[in-house]
C-alpha positions as CSV (number, residue, x, y, z in Angstrom):
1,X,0.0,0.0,0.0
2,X,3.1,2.2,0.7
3,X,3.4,2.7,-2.9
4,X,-0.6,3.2,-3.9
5,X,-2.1,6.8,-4.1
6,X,-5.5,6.1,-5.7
7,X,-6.4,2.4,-4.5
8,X,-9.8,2.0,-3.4
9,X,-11.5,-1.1,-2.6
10,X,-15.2,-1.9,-2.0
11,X,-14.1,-3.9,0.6
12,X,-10.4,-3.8,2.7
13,X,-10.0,-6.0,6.1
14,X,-6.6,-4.6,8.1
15,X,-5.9,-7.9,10.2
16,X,-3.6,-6.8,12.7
17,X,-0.6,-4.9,13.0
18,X,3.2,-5.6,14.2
19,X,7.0,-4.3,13.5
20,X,7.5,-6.3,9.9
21,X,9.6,-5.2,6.6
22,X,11.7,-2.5,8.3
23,X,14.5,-3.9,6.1
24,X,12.4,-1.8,3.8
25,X,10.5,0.8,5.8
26,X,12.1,3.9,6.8
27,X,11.1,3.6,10.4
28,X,7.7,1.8,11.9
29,X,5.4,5.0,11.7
30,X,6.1,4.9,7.8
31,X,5.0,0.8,7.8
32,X,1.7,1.9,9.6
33,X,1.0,4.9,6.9
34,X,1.7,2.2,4.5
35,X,-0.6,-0.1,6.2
36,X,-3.5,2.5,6.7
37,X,-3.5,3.2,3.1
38,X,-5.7,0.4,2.5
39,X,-8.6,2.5,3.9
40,X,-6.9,6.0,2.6
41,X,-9.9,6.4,0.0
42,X,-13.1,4.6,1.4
43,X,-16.2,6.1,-0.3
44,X,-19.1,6.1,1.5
45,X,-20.5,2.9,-0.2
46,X,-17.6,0.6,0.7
47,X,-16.7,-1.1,3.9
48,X,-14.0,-1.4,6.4
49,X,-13.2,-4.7,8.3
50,X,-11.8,-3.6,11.7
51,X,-9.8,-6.1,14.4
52,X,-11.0,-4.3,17.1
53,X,-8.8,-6.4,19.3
54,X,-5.4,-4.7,17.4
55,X,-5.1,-1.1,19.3
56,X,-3.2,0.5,16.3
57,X,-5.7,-0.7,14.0
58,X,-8.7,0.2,16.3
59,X,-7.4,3.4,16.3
60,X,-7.2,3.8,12.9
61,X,-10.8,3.4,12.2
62,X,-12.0,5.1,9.4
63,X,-14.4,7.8,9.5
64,X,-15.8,7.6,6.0
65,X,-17.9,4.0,5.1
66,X,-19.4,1.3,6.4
67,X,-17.2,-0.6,9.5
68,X,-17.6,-3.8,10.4
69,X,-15.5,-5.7,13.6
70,X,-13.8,-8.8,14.4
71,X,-12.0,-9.8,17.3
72,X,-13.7,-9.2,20.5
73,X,-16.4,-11.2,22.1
74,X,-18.6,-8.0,21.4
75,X,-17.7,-7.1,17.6
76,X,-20.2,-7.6,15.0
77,X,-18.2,-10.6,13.6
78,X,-17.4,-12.6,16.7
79,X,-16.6,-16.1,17.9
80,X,-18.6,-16.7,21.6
81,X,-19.4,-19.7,23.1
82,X,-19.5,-22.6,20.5
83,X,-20.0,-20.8,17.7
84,X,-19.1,-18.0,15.1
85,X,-21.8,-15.6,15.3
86,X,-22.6,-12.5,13.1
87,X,-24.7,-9.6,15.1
88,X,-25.1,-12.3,17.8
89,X,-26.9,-14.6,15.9
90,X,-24.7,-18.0,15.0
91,X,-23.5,-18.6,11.8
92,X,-21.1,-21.8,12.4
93,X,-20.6,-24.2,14.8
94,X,-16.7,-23.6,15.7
95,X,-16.6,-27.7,15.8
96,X,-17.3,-28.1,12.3
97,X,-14.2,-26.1,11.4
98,X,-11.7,-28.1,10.3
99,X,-8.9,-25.1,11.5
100,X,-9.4,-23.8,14.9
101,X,-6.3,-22.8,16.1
102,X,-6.8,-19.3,18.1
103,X,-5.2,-17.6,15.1
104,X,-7.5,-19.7,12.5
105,X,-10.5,-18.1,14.8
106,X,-9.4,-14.6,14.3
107,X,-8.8,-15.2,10.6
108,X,-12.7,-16.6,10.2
109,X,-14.1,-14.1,11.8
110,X,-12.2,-11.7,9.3
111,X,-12.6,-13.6,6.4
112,X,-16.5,-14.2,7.1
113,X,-17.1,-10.2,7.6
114,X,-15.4,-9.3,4.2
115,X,-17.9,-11.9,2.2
116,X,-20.6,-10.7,4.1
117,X,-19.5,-7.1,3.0
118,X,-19.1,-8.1,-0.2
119,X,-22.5,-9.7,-0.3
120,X,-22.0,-13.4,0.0
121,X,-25.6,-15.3,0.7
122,X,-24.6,-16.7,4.7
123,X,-24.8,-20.8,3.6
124,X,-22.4,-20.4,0.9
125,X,-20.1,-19.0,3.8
126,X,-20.8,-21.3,6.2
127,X,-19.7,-24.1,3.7
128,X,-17.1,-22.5,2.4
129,X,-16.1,-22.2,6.5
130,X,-16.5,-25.6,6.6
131,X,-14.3,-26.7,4.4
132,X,-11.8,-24.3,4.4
133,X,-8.2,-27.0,5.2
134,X,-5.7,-24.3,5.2
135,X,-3.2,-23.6,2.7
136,X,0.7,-24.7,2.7
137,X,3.3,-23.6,5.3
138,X,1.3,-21.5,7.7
139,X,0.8,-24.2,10.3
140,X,0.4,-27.2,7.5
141,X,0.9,-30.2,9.5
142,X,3.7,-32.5,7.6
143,X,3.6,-35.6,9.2
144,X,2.5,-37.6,12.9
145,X,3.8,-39.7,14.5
146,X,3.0,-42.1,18.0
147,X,4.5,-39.4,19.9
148,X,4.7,-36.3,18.2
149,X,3.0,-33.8,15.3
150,X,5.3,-31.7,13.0
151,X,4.1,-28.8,11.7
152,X,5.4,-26.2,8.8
153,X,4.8,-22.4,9.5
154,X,7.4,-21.4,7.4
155,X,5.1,-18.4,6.4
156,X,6.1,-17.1,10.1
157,X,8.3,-14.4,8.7
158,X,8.1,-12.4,11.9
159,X,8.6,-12.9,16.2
160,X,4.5,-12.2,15.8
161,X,3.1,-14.8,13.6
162,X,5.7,-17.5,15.5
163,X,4.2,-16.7,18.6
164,X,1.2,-17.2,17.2
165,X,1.9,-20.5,15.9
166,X,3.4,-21.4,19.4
167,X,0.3,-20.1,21.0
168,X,-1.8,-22.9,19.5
169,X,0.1,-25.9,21.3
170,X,1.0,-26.6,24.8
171,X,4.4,-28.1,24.3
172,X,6.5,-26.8,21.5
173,X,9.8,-27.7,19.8
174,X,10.5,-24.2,18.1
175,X,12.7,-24.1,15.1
176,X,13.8,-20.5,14.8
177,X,15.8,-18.2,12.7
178,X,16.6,-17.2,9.0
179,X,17.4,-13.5,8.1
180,X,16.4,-10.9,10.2
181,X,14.6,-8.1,9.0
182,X,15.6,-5.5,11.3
183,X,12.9,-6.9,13.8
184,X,13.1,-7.1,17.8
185,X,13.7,-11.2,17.9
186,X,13.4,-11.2,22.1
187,X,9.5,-11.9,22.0
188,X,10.2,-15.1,20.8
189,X,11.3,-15.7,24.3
190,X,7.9,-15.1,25.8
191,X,6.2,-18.1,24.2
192,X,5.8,-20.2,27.5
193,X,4.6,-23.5,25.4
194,X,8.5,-23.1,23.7
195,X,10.3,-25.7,25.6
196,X,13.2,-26.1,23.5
197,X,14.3,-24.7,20.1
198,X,16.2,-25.1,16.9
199,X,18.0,-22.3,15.8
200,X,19.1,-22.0,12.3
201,X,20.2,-19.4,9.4
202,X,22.1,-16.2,9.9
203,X,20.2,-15.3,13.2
204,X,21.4,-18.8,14.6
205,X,23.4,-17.0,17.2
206,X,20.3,-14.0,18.0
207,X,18.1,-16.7,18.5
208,X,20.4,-18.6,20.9
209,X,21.3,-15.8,22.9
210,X,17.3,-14.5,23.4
211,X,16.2,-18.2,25.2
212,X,19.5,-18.6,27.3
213,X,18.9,-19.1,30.8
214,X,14.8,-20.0,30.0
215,X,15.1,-22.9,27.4
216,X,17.8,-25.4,25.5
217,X,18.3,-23.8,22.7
218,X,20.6,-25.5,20.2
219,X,22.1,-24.2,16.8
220,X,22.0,-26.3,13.8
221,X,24.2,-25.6,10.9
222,X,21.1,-26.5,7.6
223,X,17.7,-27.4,7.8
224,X,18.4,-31.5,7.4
225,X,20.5,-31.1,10.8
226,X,17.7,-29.0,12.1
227,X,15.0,-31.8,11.6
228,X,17.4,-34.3,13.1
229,X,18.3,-32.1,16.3
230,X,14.6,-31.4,16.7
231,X,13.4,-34.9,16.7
232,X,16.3,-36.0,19.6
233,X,15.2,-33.0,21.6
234,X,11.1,-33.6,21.3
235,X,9.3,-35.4,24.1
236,X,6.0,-37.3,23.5
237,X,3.2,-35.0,23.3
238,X,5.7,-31.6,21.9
239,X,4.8,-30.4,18.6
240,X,7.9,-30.1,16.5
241,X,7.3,-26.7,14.4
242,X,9.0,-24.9,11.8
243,X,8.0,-21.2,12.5
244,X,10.8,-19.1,12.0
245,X,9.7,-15.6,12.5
246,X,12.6,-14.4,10.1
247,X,12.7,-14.0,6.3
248,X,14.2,-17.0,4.0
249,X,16.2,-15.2,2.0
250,X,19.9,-16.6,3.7
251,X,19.6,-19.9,2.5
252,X,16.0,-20.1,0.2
253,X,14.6,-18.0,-2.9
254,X,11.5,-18.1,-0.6
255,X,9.1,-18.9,2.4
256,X,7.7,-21.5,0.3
257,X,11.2,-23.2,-1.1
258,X,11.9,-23.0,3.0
259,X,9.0,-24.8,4.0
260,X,8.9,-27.5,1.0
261,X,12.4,-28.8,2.1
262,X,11.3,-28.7,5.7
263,X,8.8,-30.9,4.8
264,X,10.4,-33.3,2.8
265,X,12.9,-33.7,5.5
266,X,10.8,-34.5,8.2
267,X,9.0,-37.2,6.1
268,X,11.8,-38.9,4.6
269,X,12.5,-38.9,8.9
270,X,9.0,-40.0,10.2
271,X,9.1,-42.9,7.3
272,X,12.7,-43.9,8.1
273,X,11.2,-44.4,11.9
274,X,8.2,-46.2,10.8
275,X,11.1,-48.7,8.4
């Protein structure tokens, strides 16, 4: 949006915001003004899809069109009790989703307000809701085994979105690290389901450093030593996850390059267990 100066959509959800691309950013005010941009030119006609739960996007309400919220028990797009309910009244039962991490919660409740917005008929949502699997690398689970689940998150380009990914589990092997970009990595350390991690890429050493004194935290020189260290360190019941919260760009053309090898090394490594 930074670049945009006439973009106007009928219809612009601003999911959260966090420190992100300051590799590119002159500072984080500037990311913000990029970030706002997306309701810059609301007419009156169109509609803005407010997390009211994110205080810098709360604030940034817009003044001009239609709002509606997500993210708070009391918001017009809401999950309470069982169920995700629009303007109190239920829409879907949250055990029929087939995502429901916290995050996946959030990301319904946005994603259900824009196609109301944009005019979708509710049981073509609430299908669509239903079958909605996820898509590759943001918390895709790989492979299970007896004792443990291994999940790729390689999408987790910043501290934020890992600590989302840790926040859905209650015991977490964390592998961690890649290129920094220009991002506070010490948040990482306040994950309390992290009980050991992984680090790897050019951060290796940031990573270490940040979870000394709380958990083990054990560099790995490539991603194939990474899945190795991370399966002797993971008890029964840990969820071994790649969420790196750093960009790809040290060792991979992309998140998604990342995330495929990850995955192909952990199930050459569960099928070499099952053998």
């Amino acid at each position: 949006m930074g670049r945009s100066r006439s973009f106007r959509p009928k219809v612009a959800a601003w999911l959260n915001f966090a420190p992100d691309h300051l590799d590119v950013h002159a500072s984080l005010a500037a990311y913000e003004e990029a970030k706002a941009g997306i309701w810059r030119h609301l007419g009156a006609d169109d509609t803005a899809v407010v997390n009211e739960a994110d205080p810098v996007v709360a604030a940034r309400r817009p003044a001009v069109g239609r709002v509606l919220t997500f993210g708070r028990p009391a918001s017009d797009v809401a999950v309470r009790g069982e169920w995700l309910r629009v303007g109190g009244e239920p829409l879907v039962e949250i055990a029929r989703l087939p995502r429901r991490f916290p995050h996946d919660l959030r990301n319904a409740e946005a994603a259900a307000a824009c196609a109301l917005a944009a005019g979708a008929p509710s049981p073509d949502l609430r299908a669509a809701l239903e079958a909605f699997r996820g898509l590759p690398h943001r918390l895709e689970l790989v492979a299970e085994t007896a004792a443990n689940r291994w999940y790729n998150d390689s999408k987790a380009t910043t501290p934020e979105a890992a600590l989302a990914a840790a926040a859905a589990f209650e015991s977490v092997v964390l592998i961690a690290g890649g290129r920094n970009k220009g991002l506070d990595l010490a948040c990482l350390a306040t994950a309390p389901s992290v009980r050991a991690v992984v680090a790897v890429g050019e951060s290796a050493a940031e990573v270490c450093s940040i979870f000394a004194g709380r958990v083990r935290a054990i560099p790995a020189a490539d991603m194939e030593a990474a899945v190795t260290v991370a399966g002797e360190m993971a008890l029964p019941g840990d969820a071994v996850v790649l969420s790196p919260g750093c960009a790809s760009f040290d060792s991979y053309e992309s998140y998604r390059q990342r995330g495929a090898h990850f995955s192909t090394l952990v199930r050459a490594s569960v099928s070499g267990e099952r053998r």
